[in-house]
N, CA, C and O atoms as a Maestro MAE file, in Angstrom:
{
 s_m_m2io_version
 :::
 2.0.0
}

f_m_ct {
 s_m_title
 :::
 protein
 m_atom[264] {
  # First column is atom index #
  i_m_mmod_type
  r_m_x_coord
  r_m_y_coord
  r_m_z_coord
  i_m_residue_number
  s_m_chain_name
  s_m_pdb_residue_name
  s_m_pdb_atom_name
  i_m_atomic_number
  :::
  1 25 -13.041 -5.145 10.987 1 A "UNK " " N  " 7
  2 3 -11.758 -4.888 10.390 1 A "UNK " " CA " 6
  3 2 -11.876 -5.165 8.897 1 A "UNK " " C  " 6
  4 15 -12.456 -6.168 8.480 1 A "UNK " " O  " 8
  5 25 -11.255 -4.159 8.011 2 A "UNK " " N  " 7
  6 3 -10.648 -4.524 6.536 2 A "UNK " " CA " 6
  7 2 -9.525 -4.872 6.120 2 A "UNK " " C  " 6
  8 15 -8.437 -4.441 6.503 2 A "UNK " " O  " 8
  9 25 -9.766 -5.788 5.194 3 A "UNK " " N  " 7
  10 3 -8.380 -5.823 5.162 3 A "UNK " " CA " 6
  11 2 -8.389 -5.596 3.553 3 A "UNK " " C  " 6
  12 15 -9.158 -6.237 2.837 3 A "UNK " " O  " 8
  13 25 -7.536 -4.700 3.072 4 A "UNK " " N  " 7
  14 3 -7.444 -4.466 1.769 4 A "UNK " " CA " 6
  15 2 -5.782 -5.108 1.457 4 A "UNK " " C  " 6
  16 15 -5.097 -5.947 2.042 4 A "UNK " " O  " 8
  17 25 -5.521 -4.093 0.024 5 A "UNK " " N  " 7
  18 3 -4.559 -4.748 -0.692 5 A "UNK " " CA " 6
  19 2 -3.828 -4.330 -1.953 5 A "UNK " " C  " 6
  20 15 -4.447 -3.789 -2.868 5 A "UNK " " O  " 8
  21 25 -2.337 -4.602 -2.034 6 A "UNK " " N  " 7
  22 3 -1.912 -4.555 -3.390 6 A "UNK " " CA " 6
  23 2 -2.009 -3.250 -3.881 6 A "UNK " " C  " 6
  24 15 -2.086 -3.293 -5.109 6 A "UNK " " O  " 8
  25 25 -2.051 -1.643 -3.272 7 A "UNK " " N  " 7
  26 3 -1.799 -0.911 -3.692 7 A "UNK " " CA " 6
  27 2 -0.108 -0.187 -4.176 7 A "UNK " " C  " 6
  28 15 0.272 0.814 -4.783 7 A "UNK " " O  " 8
  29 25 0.649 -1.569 -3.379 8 A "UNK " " N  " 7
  30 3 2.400 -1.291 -3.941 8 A "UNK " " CA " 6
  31 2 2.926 0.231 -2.488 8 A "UNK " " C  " 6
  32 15 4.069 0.538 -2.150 8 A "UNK " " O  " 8
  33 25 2.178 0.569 -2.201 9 A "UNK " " N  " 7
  34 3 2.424 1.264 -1.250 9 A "UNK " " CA " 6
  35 2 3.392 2.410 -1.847 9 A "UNK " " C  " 6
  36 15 4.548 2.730 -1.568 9 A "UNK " " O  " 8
  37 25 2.484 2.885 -2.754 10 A "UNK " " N  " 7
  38 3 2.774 3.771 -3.716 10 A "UNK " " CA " 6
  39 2 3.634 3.771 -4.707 10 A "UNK " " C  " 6
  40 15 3.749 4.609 -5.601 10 A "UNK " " O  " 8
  41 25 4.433 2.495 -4.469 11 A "UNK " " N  " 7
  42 3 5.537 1.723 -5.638 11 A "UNK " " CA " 6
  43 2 6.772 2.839 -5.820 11 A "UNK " " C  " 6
  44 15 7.880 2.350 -5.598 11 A "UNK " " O  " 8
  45 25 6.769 4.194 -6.172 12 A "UNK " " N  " 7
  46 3 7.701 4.995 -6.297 12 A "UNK " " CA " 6
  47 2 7.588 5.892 -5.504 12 A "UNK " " C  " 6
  48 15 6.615 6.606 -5.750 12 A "UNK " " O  " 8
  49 25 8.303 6.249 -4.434 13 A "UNK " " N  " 7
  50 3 8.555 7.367 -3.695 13 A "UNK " " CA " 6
  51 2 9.467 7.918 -2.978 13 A "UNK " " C  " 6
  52 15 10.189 7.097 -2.410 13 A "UNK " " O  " 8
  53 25 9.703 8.977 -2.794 14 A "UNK " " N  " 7
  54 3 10.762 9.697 -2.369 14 A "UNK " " CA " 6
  55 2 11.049 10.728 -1.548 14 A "UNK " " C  " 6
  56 15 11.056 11.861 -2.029 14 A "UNK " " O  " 8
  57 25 11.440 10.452 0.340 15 A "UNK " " N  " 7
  58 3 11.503 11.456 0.523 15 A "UNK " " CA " 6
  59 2 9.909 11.811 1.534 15 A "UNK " " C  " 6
  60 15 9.394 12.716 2.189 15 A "UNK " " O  " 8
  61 25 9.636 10.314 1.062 16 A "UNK " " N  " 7
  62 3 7.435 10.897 1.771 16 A "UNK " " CA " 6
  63 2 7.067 11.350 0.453 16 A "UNK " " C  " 6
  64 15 5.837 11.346 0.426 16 A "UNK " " O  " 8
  65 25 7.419 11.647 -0.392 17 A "UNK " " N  " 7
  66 3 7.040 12.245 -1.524 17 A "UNK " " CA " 6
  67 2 6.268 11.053 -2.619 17 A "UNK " " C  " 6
  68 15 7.100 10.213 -2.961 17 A "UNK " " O  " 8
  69 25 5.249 10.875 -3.065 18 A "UNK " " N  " 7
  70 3 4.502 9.666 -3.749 18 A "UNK " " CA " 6
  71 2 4.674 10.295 -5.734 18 A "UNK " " C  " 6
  72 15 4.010 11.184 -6.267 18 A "UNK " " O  " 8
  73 25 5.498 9.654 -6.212 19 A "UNK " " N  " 7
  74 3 5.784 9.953 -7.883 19 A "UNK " " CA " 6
  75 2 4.720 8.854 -8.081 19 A "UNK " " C  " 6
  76 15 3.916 9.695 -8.481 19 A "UNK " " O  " 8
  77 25 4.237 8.068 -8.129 20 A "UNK " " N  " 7
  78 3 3.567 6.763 -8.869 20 A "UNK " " CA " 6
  79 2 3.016 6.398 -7.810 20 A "UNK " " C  " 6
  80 15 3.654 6.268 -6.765 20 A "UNK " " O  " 8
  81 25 1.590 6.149 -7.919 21 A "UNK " " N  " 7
  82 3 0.812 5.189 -7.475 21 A "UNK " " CA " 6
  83 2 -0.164 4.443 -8.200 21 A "UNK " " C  " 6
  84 15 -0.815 5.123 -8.993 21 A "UNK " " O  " 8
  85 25 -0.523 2.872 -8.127 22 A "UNK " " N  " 7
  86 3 -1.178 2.398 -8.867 22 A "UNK " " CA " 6
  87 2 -2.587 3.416 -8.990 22 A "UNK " " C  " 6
  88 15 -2.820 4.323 -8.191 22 A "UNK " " O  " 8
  89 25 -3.538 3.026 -10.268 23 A "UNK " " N  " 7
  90 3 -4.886 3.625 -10.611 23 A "UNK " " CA " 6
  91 2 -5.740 2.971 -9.615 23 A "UNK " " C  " 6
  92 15 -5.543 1.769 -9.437 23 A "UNK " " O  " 8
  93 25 -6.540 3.483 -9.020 24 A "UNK " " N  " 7
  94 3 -7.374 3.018 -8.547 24 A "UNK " " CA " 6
  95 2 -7.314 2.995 -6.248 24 A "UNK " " C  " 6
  96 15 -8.215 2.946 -5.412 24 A "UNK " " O  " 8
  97 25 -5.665 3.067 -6.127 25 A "UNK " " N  " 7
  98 3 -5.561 3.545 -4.782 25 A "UNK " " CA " 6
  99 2 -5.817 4.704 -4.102 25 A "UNK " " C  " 6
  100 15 -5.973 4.607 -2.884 25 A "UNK " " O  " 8
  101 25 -5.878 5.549 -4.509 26 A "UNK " " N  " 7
  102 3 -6.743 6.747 -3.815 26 A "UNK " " CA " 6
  103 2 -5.769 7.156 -2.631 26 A "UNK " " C  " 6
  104 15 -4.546 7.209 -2.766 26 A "UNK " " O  " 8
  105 25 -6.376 7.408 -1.581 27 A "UNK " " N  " 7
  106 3 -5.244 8.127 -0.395 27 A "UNK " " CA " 6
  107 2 -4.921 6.660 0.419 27 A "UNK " " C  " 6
  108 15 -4.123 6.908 1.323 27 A "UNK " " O  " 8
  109 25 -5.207 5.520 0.396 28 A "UNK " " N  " 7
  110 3 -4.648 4.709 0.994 28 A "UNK " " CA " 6
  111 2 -3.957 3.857 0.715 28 A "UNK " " C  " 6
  112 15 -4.483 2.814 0.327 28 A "UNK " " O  " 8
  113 25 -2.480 3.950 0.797 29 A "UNK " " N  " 7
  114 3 -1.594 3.259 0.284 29 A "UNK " " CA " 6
  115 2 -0.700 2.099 0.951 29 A "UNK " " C  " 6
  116 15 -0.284 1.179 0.247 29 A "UNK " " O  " 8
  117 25 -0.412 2.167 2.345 30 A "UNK " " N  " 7
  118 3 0.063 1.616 3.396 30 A "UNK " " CA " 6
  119 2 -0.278 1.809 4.933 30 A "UNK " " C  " 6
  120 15 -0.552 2.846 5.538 30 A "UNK " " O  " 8
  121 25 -0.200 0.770 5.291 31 A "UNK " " N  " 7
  122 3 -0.764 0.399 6.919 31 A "UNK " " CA " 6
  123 2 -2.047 0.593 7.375 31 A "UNK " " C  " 6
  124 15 -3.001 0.285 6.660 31 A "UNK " " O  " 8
  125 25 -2.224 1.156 8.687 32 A "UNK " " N  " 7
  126 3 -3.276 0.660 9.308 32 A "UNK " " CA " 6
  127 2 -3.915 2.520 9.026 32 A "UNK " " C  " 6
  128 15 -3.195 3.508 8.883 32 A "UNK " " O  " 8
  129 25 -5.265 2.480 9.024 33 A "UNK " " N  " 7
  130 3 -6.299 3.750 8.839 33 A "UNK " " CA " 6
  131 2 -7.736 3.432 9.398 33 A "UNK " " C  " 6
  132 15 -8.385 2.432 9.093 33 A "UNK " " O  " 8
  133 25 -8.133 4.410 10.244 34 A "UNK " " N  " 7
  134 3 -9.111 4.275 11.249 34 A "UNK " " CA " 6
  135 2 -10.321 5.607 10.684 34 A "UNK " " C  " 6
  136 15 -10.341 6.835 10.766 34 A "UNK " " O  " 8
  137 25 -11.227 4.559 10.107 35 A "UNK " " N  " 7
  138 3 -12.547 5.443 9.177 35 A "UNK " " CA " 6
  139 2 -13.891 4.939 10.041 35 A "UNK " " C  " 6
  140 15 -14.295 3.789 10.217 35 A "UNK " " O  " 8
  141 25 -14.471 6.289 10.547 36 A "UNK " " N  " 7
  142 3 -15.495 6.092 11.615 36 A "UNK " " CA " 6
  143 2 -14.975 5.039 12.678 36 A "UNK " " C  " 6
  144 15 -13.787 5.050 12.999 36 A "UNK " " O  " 8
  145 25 -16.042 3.947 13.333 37 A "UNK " " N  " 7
  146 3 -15.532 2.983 13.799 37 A "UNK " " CA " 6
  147 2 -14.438 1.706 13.610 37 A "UNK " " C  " 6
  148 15 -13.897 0.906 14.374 37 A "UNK " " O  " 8
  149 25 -14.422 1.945 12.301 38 A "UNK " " N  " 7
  150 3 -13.671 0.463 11.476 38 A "UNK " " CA " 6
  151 2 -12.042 0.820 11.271 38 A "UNK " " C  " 6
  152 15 -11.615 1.950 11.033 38 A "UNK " " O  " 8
  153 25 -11.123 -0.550 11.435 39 A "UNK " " N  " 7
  154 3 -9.754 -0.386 11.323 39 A "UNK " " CA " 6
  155 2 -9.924 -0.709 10.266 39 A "UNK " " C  " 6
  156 15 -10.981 -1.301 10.048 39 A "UNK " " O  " 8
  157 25 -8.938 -0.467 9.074 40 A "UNK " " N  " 7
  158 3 -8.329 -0.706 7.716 40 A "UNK " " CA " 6
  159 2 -6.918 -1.274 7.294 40 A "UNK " " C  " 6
  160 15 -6.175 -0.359 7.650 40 A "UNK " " O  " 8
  161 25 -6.162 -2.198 6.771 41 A "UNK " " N  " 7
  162 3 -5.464 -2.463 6.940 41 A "UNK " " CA " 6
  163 2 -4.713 -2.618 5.195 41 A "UNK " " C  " 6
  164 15 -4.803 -3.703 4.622 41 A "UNK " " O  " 8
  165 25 -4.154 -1.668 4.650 42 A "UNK " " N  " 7
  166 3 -3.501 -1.530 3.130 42 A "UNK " " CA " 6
  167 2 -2.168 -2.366 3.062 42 A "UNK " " C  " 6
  168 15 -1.216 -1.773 3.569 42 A "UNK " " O  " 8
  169 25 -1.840 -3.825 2.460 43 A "UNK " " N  " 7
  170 3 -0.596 -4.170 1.975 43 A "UNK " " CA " 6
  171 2 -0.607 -3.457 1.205 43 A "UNK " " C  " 6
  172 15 -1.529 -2.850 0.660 43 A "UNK " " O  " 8
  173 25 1.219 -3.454 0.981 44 A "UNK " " N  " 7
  174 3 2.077 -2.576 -0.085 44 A "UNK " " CA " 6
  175 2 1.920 -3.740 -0.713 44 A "UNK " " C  " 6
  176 15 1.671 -3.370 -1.860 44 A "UNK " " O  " 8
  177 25 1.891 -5.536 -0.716 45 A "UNK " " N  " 7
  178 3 1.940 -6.323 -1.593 45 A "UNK " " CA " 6
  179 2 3.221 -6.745 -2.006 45 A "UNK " " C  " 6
  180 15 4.258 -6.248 -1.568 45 A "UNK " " O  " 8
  181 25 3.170 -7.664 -2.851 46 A "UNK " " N  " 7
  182 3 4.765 -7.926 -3.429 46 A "UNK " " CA " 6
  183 2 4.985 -7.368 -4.998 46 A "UNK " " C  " 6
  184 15 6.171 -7.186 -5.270 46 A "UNK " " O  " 8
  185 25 4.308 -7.155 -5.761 47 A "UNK " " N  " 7
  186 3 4.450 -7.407 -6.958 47 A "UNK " " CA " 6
  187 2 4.549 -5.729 -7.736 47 A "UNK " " C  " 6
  188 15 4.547 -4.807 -6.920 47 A "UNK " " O  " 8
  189 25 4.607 -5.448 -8.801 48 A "UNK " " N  " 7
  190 3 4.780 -4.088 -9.253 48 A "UNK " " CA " 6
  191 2 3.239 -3.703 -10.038 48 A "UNK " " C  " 6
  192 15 2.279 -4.449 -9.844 48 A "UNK " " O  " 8
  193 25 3.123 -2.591 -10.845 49 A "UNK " " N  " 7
  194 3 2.061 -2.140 -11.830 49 A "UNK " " CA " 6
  195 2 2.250 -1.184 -12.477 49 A "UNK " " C  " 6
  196 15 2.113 -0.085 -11.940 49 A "UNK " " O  " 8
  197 25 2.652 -1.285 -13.936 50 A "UNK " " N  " 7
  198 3 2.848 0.231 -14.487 50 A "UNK " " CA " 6
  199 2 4.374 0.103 -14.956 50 A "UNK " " C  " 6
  200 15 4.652 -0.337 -16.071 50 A "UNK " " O  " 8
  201 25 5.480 0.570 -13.910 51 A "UNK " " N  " 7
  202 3 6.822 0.347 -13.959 51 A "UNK " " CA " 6
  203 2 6.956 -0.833 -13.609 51 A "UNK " " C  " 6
  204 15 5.976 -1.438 -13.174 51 A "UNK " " O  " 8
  205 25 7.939 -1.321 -13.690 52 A "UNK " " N  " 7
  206 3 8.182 -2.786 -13.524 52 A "UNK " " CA " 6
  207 2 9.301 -3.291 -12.070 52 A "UNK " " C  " 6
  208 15 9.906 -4.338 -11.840 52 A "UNK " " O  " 8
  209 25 9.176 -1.862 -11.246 53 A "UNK " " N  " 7
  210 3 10.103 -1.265 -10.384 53 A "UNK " " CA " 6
  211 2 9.389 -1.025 -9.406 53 A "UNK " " C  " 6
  212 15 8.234 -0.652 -9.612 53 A "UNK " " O  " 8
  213 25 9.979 -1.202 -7.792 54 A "UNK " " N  " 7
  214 3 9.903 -0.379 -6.941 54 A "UNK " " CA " 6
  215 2 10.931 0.724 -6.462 54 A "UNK " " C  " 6
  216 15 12.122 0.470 -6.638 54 A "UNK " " O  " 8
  217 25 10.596 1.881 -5.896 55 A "UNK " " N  " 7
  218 3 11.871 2.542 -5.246 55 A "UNK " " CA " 6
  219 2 11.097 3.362 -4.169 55 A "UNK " " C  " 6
  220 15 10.080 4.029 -4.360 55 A "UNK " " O  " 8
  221 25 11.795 3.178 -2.965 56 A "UNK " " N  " 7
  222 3 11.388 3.387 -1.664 56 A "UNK " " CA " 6
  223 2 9.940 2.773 -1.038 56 A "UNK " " C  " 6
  224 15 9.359 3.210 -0.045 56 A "UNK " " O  " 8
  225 25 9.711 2.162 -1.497 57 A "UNK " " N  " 7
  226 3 8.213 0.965 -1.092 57 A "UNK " " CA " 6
  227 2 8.779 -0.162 -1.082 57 A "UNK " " C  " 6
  228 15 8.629 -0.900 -2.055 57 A "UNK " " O  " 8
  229 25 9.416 -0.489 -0.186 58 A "UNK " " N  " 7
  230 3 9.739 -2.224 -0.100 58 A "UNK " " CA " 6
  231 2 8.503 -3.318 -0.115 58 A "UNK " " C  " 6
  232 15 7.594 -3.263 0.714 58 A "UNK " " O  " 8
  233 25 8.555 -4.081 -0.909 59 A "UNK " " N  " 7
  234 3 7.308 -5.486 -0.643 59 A "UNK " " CA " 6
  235 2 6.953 -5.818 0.421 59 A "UNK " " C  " 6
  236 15 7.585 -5.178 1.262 59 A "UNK " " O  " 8
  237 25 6.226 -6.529 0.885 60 A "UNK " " N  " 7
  238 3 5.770 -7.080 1.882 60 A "UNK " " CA " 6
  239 2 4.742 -8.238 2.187 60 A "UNK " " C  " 6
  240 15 3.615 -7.933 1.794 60 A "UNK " " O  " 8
  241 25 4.806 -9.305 2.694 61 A "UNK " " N  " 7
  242 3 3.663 -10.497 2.821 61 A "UNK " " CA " 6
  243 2 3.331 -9.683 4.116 61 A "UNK " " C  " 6
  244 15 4.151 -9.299 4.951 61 A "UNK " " O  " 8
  245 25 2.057 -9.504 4.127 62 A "UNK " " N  " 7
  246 3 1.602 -9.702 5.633 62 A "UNK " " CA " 6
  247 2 1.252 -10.972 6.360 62 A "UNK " " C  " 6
  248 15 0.993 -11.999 5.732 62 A "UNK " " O  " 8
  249 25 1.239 -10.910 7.849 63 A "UNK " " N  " 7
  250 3 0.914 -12.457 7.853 63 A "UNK " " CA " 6
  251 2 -0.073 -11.660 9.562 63 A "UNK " " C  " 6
  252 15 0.578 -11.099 10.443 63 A "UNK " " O  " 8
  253 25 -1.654 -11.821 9.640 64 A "UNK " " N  " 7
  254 3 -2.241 -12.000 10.889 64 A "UNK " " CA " 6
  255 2 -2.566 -13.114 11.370 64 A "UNK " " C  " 6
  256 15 -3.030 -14.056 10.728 64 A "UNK " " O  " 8
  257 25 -2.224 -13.063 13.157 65 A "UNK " " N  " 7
  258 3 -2.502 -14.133 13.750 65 A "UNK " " CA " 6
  259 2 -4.008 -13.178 14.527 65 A "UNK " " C  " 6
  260 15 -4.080 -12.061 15.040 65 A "UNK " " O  " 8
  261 25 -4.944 -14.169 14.308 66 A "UNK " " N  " 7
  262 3 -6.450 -14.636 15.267 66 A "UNK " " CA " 6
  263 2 -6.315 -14.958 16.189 66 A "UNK " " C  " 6
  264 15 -7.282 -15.284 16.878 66 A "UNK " " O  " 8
  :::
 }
 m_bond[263] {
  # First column is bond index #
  i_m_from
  i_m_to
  i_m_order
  :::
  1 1 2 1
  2 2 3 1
  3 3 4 2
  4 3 5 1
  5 5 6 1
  6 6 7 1
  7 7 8 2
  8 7 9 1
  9 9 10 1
  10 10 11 1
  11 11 12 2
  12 11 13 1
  13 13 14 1
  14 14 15 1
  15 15 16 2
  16 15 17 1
  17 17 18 1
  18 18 19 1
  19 19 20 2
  20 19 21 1
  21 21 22 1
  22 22 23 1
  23 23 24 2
  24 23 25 1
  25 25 26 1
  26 26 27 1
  27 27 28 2
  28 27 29 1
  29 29 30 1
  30 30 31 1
  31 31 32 2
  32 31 33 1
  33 33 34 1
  34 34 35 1
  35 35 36 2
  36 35 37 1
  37 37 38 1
  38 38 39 1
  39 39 40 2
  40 39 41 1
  41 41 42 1
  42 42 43 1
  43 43 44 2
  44 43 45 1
  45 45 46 1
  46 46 47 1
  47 47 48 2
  48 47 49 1
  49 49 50 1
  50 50 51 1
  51 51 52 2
  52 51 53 1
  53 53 54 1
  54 54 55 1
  55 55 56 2
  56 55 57 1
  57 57 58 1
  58 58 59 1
  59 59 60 2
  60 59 61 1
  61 61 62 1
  62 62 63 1
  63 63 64 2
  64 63 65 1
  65 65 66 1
  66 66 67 1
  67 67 68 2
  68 67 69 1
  69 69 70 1
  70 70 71 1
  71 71 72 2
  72 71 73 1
  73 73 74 1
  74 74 75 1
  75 75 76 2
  76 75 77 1
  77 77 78 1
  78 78 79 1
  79 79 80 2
  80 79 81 1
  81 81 82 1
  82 82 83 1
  83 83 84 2
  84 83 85 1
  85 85 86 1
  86 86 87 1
  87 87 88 2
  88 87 89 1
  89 89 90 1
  90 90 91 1
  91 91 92 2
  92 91 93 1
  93 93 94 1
  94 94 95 1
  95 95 96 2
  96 95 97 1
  97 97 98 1
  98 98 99 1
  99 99 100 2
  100 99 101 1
  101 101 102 1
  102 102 103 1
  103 103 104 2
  104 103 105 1
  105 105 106 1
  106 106 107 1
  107 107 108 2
  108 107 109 1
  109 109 110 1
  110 110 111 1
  111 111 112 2
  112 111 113 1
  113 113 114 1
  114 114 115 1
  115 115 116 2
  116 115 117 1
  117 117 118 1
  118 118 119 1
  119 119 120 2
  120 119 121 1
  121 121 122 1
  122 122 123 1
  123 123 124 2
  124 123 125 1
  125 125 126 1
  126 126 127 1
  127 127 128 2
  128 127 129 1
  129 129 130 1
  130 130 131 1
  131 131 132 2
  132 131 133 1
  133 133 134 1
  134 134 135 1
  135 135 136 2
  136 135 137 1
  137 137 138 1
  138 138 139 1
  139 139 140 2
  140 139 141 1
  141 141 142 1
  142 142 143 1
  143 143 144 2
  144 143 145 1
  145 145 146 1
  146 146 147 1
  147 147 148 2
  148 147 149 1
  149 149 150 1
  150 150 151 1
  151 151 152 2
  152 151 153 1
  153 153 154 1
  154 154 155 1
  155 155 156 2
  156 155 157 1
  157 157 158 1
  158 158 159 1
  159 159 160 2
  160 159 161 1
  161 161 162 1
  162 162 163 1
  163 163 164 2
  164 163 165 1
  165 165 166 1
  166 166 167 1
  167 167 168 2
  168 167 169 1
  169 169 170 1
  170 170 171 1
  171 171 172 2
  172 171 173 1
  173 173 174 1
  174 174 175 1
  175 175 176 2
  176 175 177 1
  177 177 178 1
  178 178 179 1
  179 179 180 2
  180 179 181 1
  181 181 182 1
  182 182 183 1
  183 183 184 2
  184 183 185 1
  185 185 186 1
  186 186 187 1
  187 187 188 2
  188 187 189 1
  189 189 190 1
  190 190 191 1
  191 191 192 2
  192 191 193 1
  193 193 194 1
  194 194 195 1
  195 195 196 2
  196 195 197 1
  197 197 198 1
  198 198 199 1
  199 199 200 2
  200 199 201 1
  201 201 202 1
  202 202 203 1
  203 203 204 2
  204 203 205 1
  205 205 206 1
  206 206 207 1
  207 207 208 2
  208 207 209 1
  209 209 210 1
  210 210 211 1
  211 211 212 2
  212 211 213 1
  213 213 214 1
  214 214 215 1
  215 215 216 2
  216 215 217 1
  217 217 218 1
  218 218 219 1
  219 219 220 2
  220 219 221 1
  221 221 222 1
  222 222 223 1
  223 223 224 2
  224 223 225 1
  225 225 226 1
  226 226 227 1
  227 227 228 2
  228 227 229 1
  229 229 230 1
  230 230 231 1
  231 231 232 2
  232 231 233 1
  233 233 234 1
  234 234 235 1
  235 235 236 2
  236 235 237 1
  237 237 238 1
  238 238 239 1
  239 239 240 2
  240 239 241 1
  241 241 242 1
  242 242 243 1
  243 243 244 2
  244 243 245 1
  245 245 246 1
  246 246 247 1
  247 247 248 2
  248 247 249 1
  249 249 250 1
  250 250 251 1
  251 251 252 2
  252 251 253 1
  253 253 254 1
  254 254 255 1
  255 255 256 2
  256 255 257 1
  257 257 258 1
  258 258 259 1
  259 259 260 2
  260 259 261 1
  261 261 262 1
  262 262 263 1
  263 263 264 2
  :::
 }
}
């Protein structure tokens, strides 16, 4: 399993529609994504980048239990 991070979960969007995403996130922005054998796991994170705003990406702590 991966666990990634902090891509804001596209921070601005609308509609399914992605206006803003941080540099560097690529097509994975939120939840779980299954590449070859391996699960992936993208927080939206809490914090912003760029705008100082979210709209339609709510924050999020994740929390896994082992």
């Amino acid at each position: 399993m991966i666990l990634s991070g902090l891509t804001h979960g596209g921070q601005i969007t609308f509609l399914g529609k992605k206006f803003f995403k941080p540099k560097g996130s690529g097509n994975y922005l939120r939840g779980w994504y299954r590449i070859n054998n391996l699960r992936m796991y993208v927080s939206k994170g809490i914090g912003t980048s760029g705008p100082p705003f979210r709209l339609g990406s709510r924050a999020e702590a994740t929390i896994f239990y082992i």
